[in-house]
C-alpha atoms as one frame of an Amber mdcrd trajectory, in Angstrom:
protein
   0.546 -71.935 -18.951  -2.678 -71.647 -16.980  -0.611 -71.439 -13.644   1.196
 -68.205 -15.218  -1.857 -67.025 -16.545  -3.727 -67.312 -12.801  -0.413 -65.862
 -11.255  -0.337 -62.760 -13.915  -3.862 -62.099 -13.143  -3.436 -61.821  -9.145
  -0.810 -59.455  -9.704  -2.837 -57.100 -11.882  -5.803 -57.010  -9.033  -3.241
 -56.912  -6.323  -1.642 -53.524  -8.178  -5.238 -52.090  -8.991  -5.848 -51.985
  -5.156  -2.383 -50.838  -3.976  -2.537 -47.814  -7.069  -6.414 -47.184  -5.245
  -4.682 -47.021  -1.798  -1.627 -45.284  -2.852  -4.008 -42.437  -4.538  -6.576
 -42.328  -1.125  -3.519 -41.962   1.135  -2.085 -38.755  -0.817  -5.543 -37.109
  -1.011  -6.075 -37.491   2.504  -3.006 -36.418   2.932  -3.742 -33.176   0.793
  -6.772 -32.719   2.372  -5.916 -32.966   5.800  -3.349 -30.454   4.803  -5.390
 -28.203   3.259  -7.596 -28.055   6.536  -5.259 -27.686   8.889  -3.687 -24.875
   6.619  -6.619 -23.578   6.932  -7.287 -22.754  10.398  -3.413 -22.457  10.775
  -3.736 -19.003   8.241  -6.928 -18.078  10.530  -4.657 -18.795  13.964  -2.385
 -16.265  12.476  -4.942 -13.572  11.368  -6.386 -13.967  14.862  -3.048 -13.134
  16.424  -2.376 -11.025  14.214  -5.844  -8.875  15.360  -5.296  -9.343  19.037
  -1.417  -7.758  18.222  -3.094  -4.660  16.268  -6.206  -4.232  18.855  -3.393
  -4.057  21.708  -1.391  -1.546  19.779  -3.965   0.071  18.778  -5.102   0.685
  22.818  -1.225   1.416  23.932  -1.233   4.032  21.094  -4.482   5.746  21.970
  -3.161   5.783  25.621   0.351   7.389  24.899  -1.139   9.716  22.805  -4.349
  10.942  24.926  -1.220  11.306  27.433   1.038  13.466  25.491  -1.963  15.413
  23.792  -3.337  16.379  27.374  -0.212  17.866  28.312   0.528  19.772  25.582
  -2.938  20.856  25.731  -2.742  22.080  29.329   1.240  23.425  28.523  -0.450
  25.387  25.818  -3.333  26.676  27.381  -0.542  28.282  29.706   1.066  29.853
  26.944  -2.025  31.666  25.907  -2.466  32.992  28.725   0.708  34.543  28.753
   0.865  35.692  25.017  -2.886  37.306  25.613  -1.940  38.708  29.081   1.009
  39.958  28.148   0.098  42.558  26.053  -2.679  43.648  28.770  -2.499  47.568
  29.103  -3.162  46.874  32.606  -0.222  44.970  33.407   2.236  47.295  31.953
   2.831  49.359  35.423   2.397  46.338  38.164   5.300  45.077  39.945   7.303
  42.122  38.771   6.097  39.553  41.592   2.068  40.839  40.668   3.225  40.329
  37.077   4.744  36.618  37.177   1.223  36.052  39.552  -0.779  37.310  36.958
   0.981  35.513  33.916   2.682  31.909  35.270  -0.343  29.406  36.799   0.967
  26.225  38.149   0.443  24.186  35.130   4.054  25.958  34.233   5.671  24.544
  37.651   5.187  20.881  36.727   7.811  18.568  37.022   8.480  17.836  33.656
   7.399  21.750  31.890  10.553  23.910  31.972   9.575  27.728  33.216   7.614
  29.555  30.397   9.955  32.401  28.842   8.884  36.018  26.756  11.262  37.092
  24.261  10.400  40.692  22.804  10.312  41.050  19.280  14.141  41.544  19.409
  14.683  38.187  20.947  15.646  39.668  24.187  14.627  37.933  27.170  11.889
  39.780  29.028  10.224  37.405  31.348  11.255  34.459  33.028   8.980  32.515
  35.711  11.612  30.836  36.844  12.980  34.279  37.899  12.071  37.752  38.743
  15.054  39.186  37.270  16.069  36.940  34.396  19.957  36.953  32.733  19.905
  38.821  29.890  19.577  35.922  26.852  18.519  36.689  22.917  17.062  33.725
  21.237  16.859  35.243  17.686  18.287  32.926  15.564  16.122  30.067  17.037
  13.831  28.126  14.525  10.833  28.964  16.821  11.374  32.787  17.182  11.987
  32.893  13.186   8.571  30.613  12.505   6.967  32.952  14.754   8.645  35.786
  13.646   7.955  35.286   9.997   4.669  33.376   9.937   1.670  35.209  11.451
  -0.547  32.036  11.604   1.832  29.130  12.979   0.003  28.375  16.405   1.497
  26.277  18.801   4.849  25.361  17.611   6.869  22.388  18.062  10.784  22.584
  17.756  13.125  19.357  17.126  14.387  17.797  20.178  17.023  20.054  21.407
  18.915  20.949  24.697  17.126  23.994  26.440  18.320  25.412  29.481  20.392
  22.430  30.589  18.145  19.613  29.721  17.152  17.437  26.835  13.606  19.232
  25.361  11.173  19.922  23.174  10.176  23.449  22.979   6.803  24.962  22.642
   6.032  28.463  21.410   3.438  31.538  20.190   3.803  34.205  19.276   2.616
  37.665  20.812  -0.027  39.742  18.415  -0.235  43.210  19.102  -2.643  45.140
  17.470  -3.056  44.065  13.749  -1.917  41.141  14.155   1.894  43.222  15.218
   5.051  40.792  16.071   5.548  41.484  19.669   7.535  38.763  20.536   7.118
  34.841  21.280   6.465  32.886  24.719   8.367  29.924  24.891   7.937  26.871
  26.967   9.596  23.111  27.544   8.559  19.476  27.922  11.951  17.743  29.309
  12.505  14.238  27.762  11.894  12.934  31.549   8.286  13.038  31.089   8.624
  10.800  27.698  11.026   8.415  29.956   8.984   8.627  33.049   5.568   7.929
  30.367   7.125   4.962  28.730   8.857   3.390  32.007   5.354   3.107  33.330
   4.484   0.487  30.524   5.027  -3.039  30.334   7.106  -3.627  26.773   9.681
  -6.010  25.637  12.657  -5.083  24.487  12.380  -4.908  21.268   8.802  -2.737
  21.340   9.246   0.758  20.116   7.185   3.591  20.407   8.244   6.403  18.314
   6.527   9.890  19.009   7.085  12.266  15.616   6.140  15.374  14.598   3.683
  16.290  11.845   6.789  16.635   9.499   8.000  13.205  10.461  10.431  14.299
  13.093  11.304  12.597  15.590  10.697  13.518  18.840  11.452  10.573  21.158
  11.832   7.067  20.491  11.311   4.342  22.820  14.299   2.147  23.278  16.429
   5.847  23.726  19.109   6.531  20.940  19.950  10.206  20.571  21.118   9.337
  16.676  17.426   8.365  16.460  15.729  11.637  17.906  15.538  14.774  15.558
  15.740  12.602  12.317  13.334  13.551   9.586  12.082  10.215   8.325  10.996
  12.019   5.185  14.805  12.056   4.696  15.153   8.464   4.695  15.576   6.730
   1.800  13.237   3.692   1.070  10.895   4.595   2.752   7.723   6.152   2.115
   5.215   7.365   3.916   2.596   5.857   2.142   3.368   2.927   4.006   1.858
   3.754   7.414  -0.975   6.645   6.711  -2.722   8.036  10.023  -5.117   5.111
  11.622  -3.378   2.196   9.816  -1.136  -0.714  10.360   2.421  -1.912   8.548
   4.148  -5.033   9.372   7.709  -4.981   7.667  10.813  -3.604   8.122  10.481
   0.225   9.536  12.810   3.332   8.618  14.754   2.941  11.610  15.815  -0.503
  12.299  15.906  -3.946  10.350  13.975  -5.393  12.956  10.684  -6.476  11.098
   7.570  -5.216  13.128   3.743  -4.851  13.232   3.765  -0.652  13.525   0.320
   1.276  14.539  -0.074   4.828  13.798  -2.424   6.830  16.051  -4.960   9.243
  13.921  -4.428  11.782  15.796  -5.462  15.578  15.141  -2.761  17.523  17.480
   0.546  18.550  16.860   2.899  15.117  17.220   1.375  11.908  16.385   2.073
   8.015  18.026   3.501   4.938  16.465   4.040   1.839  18.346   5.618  -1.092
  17.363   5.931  -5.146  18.192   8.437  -7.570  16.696   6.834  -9.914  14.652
   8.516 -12.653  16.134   6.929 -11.938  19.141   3.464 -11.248  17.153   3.205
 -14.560  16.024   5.166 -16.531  18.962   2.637 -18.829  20.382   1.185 -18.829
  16.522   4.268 -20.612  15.620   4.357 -22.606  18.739   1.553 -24.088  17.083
   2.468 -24.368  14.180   5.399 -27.008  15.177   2.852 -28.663  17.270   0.471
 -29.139  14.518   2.673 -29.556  11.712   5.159 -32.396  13.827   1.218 -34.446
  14.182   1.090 -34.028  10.310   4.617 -34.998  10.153   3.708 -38.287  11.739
   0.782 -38.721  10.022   2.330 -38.465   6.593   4.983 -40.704   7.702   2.527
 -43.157   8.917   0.379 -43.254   5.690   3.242 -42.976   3.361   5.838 -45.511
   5.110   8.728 -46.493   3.957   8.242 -44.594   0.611   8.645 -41.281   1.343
  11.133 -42.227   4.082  13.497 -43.959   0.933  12.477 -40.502  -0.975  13.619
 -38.402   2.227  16.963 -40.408   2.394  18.153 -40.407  -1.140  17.081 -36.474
  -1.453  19.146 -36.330   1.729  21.877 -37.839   0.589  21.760 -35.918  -2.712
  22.557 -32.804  -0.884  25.198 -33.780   1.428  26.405 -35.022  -2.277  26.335
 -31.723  -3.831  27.360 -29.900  -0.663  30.196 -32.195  -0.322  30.801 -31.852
  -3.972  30.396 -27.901  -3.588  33.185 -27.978  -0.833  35.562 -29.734  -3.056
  35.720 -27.033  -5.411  35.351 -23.875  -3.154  37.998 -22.299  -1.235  36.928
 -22.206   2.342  37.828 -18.577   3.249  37.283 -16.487   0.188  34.436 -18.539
  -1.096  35.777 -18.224  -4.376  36.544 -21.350  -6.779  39.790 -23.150  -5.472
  42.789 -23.814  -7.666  41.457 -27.598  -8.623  37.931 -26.356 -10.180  40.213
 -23.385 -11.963  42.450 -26.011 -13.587  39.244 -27.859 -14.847  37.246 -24.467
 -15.499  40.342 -23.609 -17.385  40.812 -27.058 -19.526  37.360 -26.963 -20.393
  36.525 -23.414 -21.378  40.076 -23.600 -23.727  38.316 -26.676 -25.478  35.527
 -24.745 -26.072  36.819 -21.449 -27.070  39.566 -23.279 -29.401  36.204 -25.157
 -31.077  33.854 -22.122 -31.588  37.302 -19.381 -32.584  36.318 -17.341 -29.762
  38.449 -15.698 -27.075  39.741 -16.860 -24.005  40.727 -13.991 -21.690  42.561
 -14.360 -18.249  43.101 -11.949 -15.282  45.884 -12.997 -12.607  45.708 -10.587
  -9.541  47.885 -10.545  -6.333  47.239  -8.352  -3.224  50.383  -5.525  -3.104
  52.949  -6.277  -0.303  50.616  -8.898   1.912  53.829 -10.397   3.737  54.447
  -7.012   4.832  50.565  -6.466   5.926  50.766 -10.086   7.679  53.634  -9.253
   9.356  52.312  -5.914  10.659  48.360  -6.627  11.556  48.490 -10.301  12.016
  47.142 -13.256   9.932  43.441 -12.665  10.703  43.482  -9.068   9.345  45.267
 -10.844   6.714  42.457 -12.885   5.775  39.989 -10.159   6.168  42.053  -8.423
   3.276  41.719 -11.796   1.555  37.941 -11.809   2.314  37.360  -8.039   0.376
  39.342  -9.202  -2.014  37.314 -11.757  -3.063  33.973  -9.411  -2.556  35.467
  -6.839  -5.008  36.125  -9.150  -7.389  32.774 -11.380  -7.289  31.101  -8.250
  -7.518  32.628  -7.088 -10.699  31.947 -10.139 -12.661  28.562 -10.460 -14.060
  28.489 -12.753 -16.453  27.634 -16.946 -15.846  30.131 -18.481 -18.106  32.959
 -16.341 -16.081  34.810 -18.703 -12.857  36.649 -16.422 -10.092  39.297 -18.456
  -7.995  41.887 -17.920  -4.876  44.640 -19.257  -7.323  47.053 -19.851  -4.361
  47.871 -17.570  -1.344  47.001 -13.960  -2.103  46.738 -14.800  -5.749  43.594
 -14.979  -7.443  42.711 -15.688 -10.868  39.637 -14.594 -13.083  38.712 -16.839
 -16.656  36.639 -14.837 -18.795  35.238 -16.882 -21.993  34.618 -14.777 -24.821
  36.408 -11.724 -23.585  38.812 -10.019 -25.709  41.694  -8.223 -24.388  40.049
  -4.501 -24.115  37.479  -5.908 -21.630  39.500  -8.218 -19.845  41.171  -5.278
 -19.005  38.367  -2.484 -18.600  37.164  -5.560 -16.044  40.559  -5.643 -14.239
  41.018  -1.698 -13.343  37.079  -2.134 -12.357  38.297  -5.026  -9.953  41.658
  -3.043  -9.306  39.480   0.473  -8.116  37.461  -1.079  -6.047  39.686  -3.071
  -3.815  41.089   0.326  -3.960  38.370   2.196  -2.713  36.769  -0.418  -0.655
  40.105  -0.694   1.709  40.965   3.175   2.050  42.264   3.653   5.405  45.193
   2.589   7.893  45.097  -0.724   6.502  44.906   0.174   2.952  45.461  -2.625
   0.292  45.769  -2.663  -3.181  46.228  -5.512  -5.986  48.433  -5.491  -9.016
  46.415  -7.394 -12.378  48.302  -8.827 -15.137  45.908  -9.492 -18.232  45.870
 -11.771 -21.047  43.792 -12.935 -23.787  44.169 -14.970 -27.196  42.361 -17.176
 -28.850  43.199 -21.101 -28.301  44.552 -22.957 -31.510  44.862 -27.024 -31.520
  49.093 -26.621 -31.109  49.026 -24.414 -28.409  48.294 -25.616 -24.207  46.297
 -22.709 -22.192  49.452 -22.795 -20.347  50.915 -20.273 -22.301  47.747 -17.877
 -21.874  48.925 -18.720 -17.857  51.946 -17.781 -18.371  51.440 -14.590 -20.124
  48.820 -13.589 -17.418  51.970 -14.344 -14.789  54.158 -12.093 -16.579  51.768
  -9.474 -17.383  51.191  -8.939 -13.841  54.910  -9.573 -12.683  55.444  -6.301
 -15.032  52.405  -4.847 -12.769  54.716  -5.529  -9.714  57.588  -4.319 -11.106
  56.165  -0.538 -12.545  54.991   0.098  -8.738  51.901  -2.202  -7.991  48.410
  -1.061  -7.589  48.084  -0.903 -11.546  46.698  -3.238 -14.334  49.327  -4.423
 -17.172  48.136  -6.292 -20.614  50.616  -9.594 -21.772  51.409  -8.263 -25.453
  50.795 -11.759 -27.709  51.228 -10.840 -30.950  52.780 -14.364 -32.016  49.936
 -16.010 -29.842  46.302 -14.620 -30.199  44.723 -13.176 -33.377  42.214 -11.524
 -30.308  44.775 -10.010 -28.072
């Protein structure tokens, strides 16, 4: 008695210490978690700050760029618009004239030859000849805006092609006296110079700088996609531009591509404004490089303090999940994804039970893909399975409710259980399922399904068989009245629901 009592009494202080050590070795743990979360959150706002500060200086660069040119581009159409219209110039000879109006900032290599269009639209002047083709620009936007709008300024068009090349075209307009439409002078910045600008900077692929317009146009985009320039991003649909005001930063997905990015936007004051952009993945590379340094050290720390505990713990939640991934596999048809015929025959079974307890309806939906031999046959198994594949989409997407089990029956068969569904929803859910694997495979290789529908409520003498079997024939009289339609099983003898 005393021996147990002495042996009963080493065990309590021998648990007292191991519950003390168990409970120091998870807080230190924590805590040395919690620190080196810590500084692992600052690693990443630090990279994060060294990504935006770099931006920040490439977008200040591009843009002191592109503002000095358009500067000095427009400073030559001034001239021209205010010389024009120069009493004294009205009588001098053509070469005297293109002297007096063209400087060399208009002979650049990327500026296209500064134009005058009288108020007509009629060519006039041309510096890149003395005696111009005859060429009326009228119905361009920048001759209208000029045209029409006294107090435009230095206008921007879209990207377009002008003369031969790629562009963007700058214009003003001619005043005469009170403030008279005399006509517009019209210049060009070829994409080269954006190309030549951006080929001059060290990026990675996946960098973007987008140069837009004060209306969100886009002028040129850096990597080059001509369904990218001229898009209005105030066009584009989820996206706001709210997100990325003048002089601040985004990180997310952007409104052209899903590529996630840290964007800058230069506050700029001049006509077209700068955003650059940087994948985050390549923000926060050598962040996460640490991050799988650091956290493999805490990996074999934690496995050190916690031993053969948490490596039991690890195993049996391991093996749990190839379990129920093993178990998930067993029941799901590999291609389609959908439920195979096995969990359909229990889904079935059970939900019958069920609905023959509670006096509530059982509906079913069998649907087969119209003339797939033929379609095999013609495009070959794999576009087969594709039609298979949307198949199965359409209908997973029509089904909303938790209690209702889709399947690939067999084949191109599939079959949909619906507890609780009488037999006007079953079918108002089968012509849903029927229109869009209509809709969805419109084309050359156009598919459609016939549906056969059936619902009833279960009673103790009858097997769900039967509601099987009426589904079958139900859509057998879908095949046979042309395909592509959805037919309900009349069950008058069967189903007080149907």
């Amino acid at each position: 008695m005393l021996f147990r009592r002495q042996q009963h009494t080493a065990k309590r202080r021998w648990r007292m210490p191991a519950k003390l050590l168990i409970a120091s070795s998870v807080a230190t743990v924590i805590g040395f978690s919690a620190i080196c979360v810590s500084v692992m959150l600052d690693m990443r706002r630090g990279e994060e700050q060294i990504a935006r500060q770099m931006l920040e200086n490439l977008a200040a660069g591009i843009d002191a760029d592109i503002g000095r040119n358009i500067e000095l581009y427009d400073l030559s159409l001034r001239a021209v618009a205010n010389n024009v219209v120069m009493p004294e110039v009205a009588n001098v000879s053509k070469p005297i004239l293109h002297l007096i109006l063209f400087d060399h900032a208009t002979t650049a290599k990327h500026f296209g030859a500064i134009q005058v269009f009288d108020p007509q639209g009629q060519l006039t002047i041309d510096a890149s000849s003395l005696d111009p083709r005859p060429e009326n620009r009228a119905d361009e936007e920048y001759f209208t805006v000029h045209r029409d709008n006294p107090d435009a300024g230095l206008f921007i068009s879209k990207p377009m092609l002008h003369r031969g090349a790629y562009s963007i075209v700058l214009s003003r307009r001619i005043n005469g006296d009170d403030n008279a439409f005399l006509g517009v002078v019209v210049g060009a910045i070829r994409f080269s110079y954006f190309h030549e600008l951006f080929e001059r900077l060290n990026l990675d692929p996946d960098d973007t700088i987008t140069v837009l317009r004060r209306d969100r146009t886009i002028i040129m985009r850096k990597p080059f996609d001509l369904d990218v320039i001229g898009k209005n991003l105030a066009t584009v649909t989820g996206w706001s531009a709210g997100n990325l005001k003048p002089g601040t930063s985004y990180a997310g997905q952007g409104p052209v591509d899903s590529i996630p990015r840290l964007y800058i936007r230069r506050d700029a004051s001049g006509p077209l404004f700068v955003v650059v952009g940087k994948p985050l993945d390549a923000v926060f590379r050598i962040w996460h490089t640490e991050v799988m340094r650091i956290g493999a050290i805490m990996l074999v720390l934690v496995l050190f303090v916690l031993g053969t505990t948490l490596f039991l713990a690890r195993e049996i939640g391991r093996r749990a999940r190839a379990e129920a991934k093993l178990e998930e596999l067993a029941i799901t048809d590999s291609l389609t994804g959908l439920r195979n015929r096995r969990k359909f025959d229990e889904e079935i079974d059970t939900e019958w039970r069920r609905a023959a307890r509670q006096r509530t309806p059982l509906a079913l939906l069998m649907i087969d893909a119209d003339h797939f031999k033929l379609f095999n046959d013609t495009h070959g198994h794999q576009a087969g399975d594709q039609v298979l594949v949307g198949i199965a989409i359409c209908i997973s997407d029509s089904i909303r409710r938790a209690g209702d089990c889709a399947a690939r029956y067999g084949g191109e068969e599939f079959a949909v259980l619906l507890p609780g569904c009488d037999a006007a929803d079953a079918f108002k859910l089968a012509e849903t399922i029927r229109t869009k694997v209509m809709h969805w495979s419109e084309g050359e290789t156009a598919s459609t399904v016939s549906v056969g529908v059936a619902s009833l409520t279960p009673a103790s003498n009858i097997h769900w068989a039967l509601l099987l079997e009426a589904a079958d024939k139900a859509l057998y009289a879908a095949k046979a009245n042309g395909r592509n339609q959805s037919v309900l099983a009349s069950m008058p003898k069967l189903s007080r629901a149907a």
